[in-house]
Every structure is written in C-alpha cells, then in structure tokens.
C-alpha positions as CSV (number, residue, x, y, z in Angstrom):
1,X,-14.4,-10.3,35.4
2,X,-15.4,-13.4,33.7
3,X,-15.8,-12.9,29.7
4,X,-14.1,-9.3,30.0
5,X,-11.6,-9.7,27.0
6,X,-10.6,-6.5,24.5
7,X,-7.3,-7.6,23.0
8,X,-7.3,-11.3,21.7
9,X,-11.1,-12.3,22.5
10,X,-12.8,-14.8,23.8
11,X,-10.0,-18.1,23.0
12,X,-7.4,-15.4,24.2
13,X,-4.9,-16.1,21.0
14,X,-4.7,-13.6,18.3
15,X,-7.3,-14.6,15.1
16,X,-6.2,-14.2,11.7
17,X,-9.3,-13.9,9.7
18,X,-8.6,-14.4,6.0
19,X,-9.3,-11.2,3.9
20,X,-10.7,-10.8,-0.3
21,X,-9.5,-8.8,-3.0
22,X,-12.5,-7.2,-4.0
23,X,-13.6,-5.0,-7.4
24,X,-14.9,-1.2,-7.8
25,X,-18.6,-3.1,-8.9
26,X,-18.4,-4.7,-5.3
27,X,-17.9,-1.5,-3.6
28,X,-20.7,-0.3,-5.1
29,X,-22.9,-3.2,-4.8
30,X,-22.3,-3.1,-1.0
31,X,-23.7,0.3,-1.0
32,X,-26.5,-0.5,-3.1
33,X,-27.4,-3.5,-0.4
34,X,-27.0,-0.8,2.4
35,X,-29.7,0.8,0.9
36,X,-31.9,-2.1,0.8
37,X,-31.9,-2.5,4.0
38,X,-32.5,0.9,4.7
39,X,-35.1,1.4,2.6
40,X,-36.9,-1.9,4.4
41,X,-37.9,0.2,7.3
42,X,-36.5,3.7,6.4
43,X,-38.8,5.0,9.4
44,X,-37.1,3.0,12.0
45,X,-33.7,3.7,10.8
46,X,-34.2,7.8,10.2
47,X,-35.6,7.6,14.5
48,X,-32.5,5.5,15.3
49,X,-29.9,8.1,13.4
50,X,-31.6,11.5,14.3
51,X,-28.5,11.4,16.9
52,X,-26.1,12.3,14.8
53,X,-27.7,15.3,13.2
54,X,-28.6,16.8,16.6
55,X,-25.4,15.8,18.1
56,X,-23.9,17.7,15.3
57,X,-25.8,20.6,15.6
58,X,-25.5,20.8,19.3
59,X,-21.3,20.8,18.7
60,X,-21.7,23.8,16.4
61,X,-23.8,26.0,18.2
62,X,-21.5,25.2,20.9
63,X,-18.8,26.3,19.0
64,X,-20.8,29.2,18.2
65,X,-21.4,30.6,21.3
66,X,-18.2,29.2,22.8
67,X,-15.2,31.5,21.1
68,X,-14.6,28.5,19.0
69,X,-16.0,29.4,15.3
70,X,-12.5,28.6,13.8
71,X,-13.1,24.3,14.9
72,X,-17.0,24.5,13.5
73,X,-15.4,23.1,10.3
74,X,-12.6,20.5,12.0
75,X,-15.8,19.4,13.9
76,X,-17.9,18.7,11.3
77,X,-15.5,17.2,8.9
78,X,-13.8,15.5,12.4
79,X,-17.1,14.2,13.5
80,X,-17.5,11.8,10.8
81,X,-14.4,9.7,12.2
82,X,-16.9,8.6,14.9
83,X,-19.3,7.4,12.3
84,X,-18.1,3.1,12.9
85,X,-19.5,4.0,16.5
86,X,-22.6,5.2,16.1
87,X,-23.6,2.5,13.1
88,X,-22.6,-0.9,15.3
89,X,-26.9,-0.8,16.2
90,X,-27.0,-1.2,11.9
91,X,-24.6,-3.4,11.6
92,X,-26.8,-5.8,13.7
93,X,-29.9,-4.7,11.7
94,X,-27.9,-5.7,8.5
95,X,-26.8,-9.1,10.2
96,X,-30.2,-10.4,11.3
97,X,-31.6,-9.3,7.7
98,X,-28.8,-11.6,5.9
99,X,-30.2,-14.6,7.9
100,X,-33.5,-14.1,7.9
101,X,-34.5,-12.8,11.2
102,X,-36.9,-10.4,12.6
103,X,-34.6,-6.9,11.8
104,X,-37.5,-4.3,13.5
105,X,-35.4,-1.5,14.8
106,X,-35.4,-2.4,18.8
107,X,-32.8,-5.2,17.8
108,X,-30.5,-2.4,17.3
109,X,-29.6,-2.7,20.9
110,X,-29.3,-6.3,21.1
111,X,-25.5,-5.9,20.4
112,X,-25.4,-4.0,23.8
113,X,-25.5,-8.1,24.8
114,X,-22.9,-9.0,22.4
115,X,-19.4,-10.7,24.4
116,X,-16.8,-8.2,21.8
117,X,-19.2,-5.2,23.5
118,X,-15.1,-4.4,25.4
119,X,-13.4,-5.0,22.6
120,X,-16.0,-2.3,20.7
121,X,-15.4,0.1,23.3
122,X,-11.3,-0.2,23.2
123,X,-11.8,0.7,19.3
124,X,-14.2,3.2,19.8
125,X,-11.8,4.7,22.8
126,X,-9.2,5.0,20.1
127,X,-11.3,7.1,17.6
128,X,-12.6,9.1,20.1
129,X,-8.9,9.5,20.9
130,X,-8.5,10.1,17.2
131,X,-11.3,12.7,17.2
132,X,-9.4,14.7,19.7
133,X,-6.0,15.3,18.2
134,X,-7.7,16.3,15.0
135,X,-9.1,18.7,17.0
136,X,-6.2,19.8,18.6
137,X,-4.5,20.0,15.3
138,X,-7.0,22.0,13.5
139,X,-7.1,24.7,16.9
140,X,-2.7,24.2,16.0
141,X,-3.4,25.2,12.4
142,X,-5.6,28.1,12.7
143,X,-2.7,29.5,15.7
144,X,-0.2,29.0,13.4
145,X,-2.1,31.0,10.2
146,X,-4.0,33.5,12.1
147,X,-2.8,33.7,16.0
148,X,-4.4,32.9,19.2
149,X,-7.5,35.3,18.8
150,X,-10.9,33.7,17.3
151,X,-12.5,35.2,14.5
152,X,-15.4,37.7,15.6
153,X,-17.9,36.0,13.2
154,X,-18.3,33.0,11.4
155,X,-19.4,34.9,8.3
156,X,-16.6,37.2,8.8
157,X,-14.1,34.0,8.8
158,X,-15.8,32.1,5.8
159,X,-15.0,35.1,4.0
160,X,-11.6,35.3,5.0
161,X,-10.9,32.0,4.4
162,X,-12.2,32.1,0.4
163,X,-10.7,35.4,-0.4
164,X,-7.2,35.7,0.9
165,X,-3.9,33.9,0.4
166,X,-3.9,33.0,3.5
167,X,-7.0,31.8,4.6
168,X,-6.5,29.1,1.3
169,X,-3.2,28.0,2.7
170,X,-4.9,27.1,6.1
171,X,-7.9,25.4,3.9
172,X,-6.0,23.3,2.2
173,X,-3.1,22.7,4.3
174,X,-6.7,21.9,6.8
175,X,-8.0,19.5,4.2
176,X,-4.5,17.8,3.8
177,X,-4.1,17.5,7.5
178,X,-7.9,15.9,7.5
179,X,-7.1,13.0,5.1
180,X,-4.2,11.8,6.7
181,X,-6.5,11.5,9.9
182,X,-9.5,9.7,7.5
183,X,-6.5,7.6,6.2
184,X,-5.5,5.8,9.4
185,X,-9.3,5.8,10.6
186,X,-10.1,4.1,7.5
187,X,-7.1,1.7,7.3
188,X,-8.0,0.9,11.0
189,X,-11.6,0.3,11.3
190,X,-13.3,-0.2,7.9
191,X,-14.1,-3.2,9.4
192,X,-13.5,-3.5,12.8
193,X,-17.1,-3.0,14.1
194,X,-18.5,-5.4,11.9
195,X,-16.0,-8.2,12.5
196,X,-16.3,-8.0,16.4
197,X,-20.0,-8.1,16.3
198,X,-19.7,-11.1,13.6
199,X,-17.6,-12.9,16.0
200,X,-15.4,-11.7,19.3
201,X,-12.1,-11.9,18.1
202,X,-10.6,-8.6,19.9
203,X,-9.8,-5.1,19.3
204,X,-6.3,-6.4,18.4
205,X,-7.4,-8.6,15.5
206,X,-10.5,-6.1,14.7
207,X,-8.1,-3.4,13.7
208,X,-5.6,-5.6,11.9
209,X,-7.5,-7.2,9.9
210,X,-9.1,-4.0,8.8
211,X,-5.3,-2.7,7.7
212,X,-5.4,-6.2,5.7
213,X,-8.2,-5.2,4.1
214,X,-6.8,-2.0,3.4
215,X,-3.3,-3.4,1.8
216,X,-5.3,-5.7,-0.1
217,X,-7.7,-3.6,-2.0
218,X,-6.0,0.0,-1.8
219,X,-7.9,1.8,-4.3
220,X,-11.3,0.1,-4.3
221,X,-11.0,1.3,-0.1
222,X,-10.1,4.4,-1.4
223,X,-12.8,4.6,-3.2
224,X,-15.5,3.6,-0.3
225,X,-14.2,6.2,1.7
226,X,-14.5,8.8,-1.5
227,X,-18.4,7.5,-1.5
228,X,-18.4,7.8,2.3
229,X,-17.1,11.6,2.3
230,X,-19.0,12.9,-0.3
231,X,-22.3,11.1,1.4
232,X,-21.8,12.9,4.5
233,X,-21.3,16.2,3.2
234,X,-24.2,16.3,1.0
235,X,-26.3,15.2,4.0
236,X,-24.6,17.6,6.4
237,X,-25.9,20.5,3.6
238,X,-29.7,20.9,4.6
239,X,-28.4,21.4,8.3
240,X,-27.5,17.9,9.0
241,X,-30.9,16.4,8.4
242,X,-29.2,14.2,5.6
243,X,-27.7,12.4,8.2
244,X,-30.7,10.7,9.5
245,X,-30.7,9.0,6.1
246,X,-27.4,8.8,5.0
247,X,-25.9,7.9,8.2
248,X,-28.2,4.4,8.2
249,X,-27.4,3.7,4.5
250,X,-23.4,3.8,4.7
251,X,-23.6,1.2,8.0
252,X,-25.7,-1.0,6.4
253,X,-23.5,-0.7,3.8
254,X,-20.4,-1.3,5.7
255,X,-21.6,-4.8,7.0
256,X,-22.3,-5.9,3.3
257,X,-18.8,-4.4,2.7
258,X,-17.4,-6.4,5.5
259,X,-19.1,-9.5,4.3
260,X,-17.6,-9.0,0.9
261,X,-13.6,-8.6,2.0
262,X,-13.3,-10.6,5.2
263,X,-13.9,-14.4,4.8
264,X,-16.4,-15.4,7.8
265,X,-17.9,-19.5,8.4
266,X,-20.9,-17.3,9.2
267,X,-21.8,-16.1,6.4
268,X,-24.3,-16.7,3.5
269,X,-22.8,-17.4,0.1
270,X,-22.4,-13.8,-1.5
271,X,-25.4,-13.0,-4.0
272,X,-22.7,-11.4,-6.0
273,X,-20.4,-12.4,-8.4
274,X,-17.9,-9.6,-8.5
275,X,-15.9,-10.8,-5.3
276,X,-12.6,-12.3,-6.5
277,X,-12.4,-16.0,-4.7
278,X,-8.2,-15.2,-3.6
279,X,-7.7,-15.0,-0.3
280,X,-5.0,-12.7,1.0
C-alpha cells in the first residue's frame, strides 16, 4: 500500500532526532502549559476524555462480576500504561494551539489523517502488548501468594491484603512488579506519540528516541512519571471522574514536554528559559 510505513517512516532510513537535557522547572512548566490548554476549552476536553473513566469503570465491574476481583487493582494501576494512546487526539489539540490555529475539540480527529497513523498503531500494539503481560503477571502473583481460587469479596480481599503478612508481601512485591512495567513504558514512549504526529519518522525512531530522552534526563523523567502517577490516582479516587480532567491535562502536557526535550525545525522558539541549549 502506497504510504503504509511503521518502522523507518516516510524517507524509509532510520531518523535520529536530536534530544535536550532538560531541568525539574521544565518539567513542571510543561505541566503548567498542559493545563493551559486545557483550561482553554475544559468543556470540550472533559467530552473528549469521559472514555477513560467509563472504560475504567466498565473493566472493574467486569472484574467484579467476572471471578476476577484479585486483577481490579493490576487493571487500574495497568490501565494507565495505555494513557500515550488515548491522549494522541490532545496532542493535536496542543499542536494546532502552539501555532495558532483553530484548536476546537473536532480537530481531535484530524490525526486519524496523519501519514505516522501505522506507525501509531505499531506503538500502541506494543503497550497493549504491555498491558497484557502485566496482567498476566499480577493473575501470576496473586497464584503464587494465595492459590488459584479468587477471593469471595472484594472487601473481604482489601482487608486481607492490609492486615496480614502476606497480603503486604503480594502488595508490595505487586507494586515493585508495577514499576518495572511503568519503567520500560516510560523509557519507551514518553514521547513517541508526540514525535510521530510532529513528523512521520516511524515506530522505530519514535521509541528510540524516547529511551534518548530517557538516558538524557533520568531523574527529571522520573520525576514526570512521579507527577503522572500520583495525577491519575487522585483522579481515579471519586470513581474515576478525575480522569475526564486529569487525563486531558497530562497529554497536553506531554506535547509541551516533547517540545521541550526533542529538538524539532517545527517548532516555535520555547517561551521558556529553563531548557538547557546541549544537545545529546
């Protein structure tokens, strides 16, 4: 098919976009300009998101009703890996509004047009992939603490899990097991999303540079995902209806991130003066 390209994009060699050593202040200044542009037209945004908080409420009363309460936590805490997915309509949003473009929320879907749209799905293949075997490690977990048999409530299990020796050593080897996961999602597509919708280099390059990023600017990434986890579990508190704001703000704030640690010709001199000028 003519213009179907995923691994080196559309000039079919390998890009090498150059990547910036960033400061803490950036990180947080990217966050701060995600929430400018939500805040722009928070009502279009909160409609656009609302599919995450149902989609997450849909999984757990699945998991409910399915003999599955021990993997309503793992698919919670696992759901957020899909979270690059489900912002790329923002990240468009956040693009158009950096150049001065109409930014109404149906543009959203204009990067359903864009060329890197197989390149997006190849990444997003790959968490979903990712999504899966934390699953299947957190069902591994729970066989290996408790045995094959599902709790018979979830109250029942929260309260084993808080009050024995045992049900701590499944929570935190859990949690342990978790970041590593969050780790290589992080180190792989912090900014993969953002760069293929910037311009259609391929999944390949995407992912890379993202890991360039992550090498560059260990800690201050470290930090962002901090922000990011925390953010997502205080909106997943009020039954996920957080999410429809919070969900909006961190991929808004994951283009200005982008813009801040990967050098683009496209983009508009940075408004902020935090951003170290060395290239790595």
């Amino acid at each position: 098919m003519t213009g179907f390209h995923v691994i080196a994009g559309a000039s079919r060699s390998t890009a090498h976009p150059k990547v910036r050593q960033i400061s803490f202040a950036d990180v947080l200044d990217a966050l701060r300009r995600g929430f400018e542009d939500f805040w722009e037209k928070p009502s279009h945004y909160v409609f656009l998101c609302l599919i995450y908080p149902i989609a997450g409420a849909f999984l757990i009363t699945w998991a409910s009703t399915g003999n599955a309460l021990q993997i309503i936590f793992p698919l919670v805490a696992g759901f957020a890996l899909l979270g690059p997915v489900a912002a790329v309509g923002l990240y468009e949003v956040s693009r158009r509004r950096e150049f001065g473009l109409d930014a109404s929320w149906s543009h959203a879907f204009e990067v359903l047009r864009s060329p890197a749209i197989p390149a997006m799905v190849a990444v997003g293949f790959m968490l979903l992939v990712i999504f899966a075997a934390w699953l299947l490690a957190a069902q591994g977990l729970y066989t290996w603490f408790y045995g094959p048999t599902a709790p018979e409530s979830l109250s029942g299990f929260i309260l084993e899990v808080l009050t024995t020796r045992q049900g701590w050593a499944l929570l935190i080897t859990g949690n342990l097991v978790g970041f590593l996961f969050a780790l290589v999602v992080l180190s792989t597509t912090s900014v993969a999303f953002p760069l293929l919708l910037d311009r259609d280099c391929g999944a390949y390059a995407a992912i890379q540079t993202s890991a360039r990023v992550m090498l560059a600017n260990p800690l201050q990434m470290l930090f962002w995902g901090l922000i990011v986890a925390v953010l997502l579990v205080i909106g997943s508190i009020p039954l996920f209806v957080g999410l429809a704001v919070v969900i909006p703000v961190l991929g808004h704030s994951t283009w200005h991130l982008y813009r801040k640690t990967v050098h683009s010709p496209t983009a508009r001199k940075p408004r902020s003066r935090g951003i170290q000028e060395r290239m790595v």
